[in-house]
C-alpha positions in Angstrom: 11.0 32.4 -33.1 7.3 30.9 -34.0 5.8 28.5 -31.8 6.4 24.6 -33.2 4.6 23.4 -36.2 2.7 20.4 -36.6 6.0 18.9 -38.4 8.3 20.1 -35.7 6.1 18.2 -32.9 5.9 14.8 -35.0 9.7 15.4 -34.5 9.0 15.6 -31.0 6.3 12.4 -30.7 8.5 10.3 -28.0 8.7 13.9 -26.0 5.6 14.2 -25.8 4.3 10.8 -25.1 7.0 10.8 -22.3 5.3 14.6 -21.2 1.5 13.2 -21.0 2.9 10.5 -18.8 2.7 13.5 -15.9 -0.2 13.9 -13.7 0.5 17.3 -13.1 0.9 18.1 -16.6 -2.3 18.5 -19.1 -2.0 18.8 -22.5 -4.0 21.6 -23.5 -3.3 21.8 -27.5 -1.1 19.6 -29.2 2.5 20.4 -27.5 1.1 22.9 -25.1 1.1 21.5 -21.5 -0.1 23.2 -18.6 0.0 22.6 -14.2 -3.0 23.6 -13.2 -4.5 26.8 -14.8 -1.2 28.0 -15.8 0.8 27.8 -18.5 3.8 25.5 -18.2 5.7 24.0 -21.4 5.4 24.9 -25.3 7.6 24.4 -27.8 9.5 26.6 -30.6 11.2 26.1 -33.5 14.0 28.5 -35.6 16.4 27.7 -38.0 19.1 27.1 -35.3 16.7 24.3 -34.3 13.6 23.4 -31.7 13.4 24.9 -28.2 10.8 24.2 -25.2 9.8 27.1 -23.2 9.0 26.0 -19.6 8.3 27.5 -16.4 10.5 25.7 -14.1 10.1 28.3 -10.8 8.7 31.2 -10.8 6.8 33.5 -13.4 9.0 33.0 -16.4 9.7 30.9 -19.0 13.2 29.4 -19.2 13.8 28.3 -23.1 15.8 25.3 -23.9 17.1 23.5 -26.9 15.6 19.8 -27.8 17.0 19.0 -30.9 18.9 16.3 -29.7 17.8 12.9 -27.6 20.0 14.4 -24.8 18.9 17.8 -25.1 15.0 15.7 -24.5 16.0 13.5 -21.5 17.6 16.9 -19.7 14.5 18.6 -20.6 12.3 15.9 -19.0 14.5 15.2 -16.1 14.3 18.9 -15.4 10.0 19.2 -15.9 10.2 15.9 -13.1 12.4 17.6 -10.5 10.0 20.6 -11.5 6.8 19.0 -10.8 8.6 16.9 -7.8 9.3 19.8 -5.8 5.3 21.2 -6.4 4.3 18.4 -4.3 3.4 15.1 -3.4 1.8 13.2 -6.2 2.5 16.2 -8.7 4.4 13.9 -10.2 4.6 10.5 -11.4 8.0 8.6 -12.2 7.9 7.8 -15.8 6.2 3.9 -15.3 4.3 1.9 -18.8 0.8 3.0 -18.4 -1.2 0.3 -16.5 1.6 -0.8 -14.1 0.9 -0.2 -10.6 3.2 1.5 -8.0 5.0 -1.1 -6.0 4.3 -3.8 -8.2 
């Protein structure tokens, strides 16, 4: 399975705009995200369709489909409980940018 294309990640644009909206996510190359100095998301794609690789706990990767818009919003609910459990202000609810917590 290769790692995604650029043509696969435009397929992907709203993913990863949702993705950069985590604090404790940096976005080292296009649809590469890493927590701190590790890595922690990429994404693949195969005939049978386009995967994200992600280290949810532990030292592995766990890799799962997001071809689909439900396949994307398990995927991201999954990364926030991930970056949740890592600590306070790991993570950031999924707010516009600019709008202030509380508010």
């Amino acid at each position: 399975m290769k790692h995604a294309s650029a043509l696969a990640l435009d397929e992907l644009e709203e993913l990863l705009v949702a993705l950069r909206r985590h604090e404790g996510l940096k976005e080292k190359s296009r649809g590469t995200f890493y927590r701190k100095s590790s890595a922690f998301l990429h994404f693949h794609e195969d005939p049978a369709g386009l995967f994200a690789d992600v280290k949810l706990a532990g030292a592995e990767f766990e890799r799962f489909r997001v071809s689909t818009a439900k396949e994307r919003a398990a995927l991201l609910a999954k990364v926030a409980r991930a970056l949740a459990a890592s600590g306070p202000g790991a993570a950031r609810s999924a707010r516009s940018p600019g709008t202030r917590r509380g508010a």
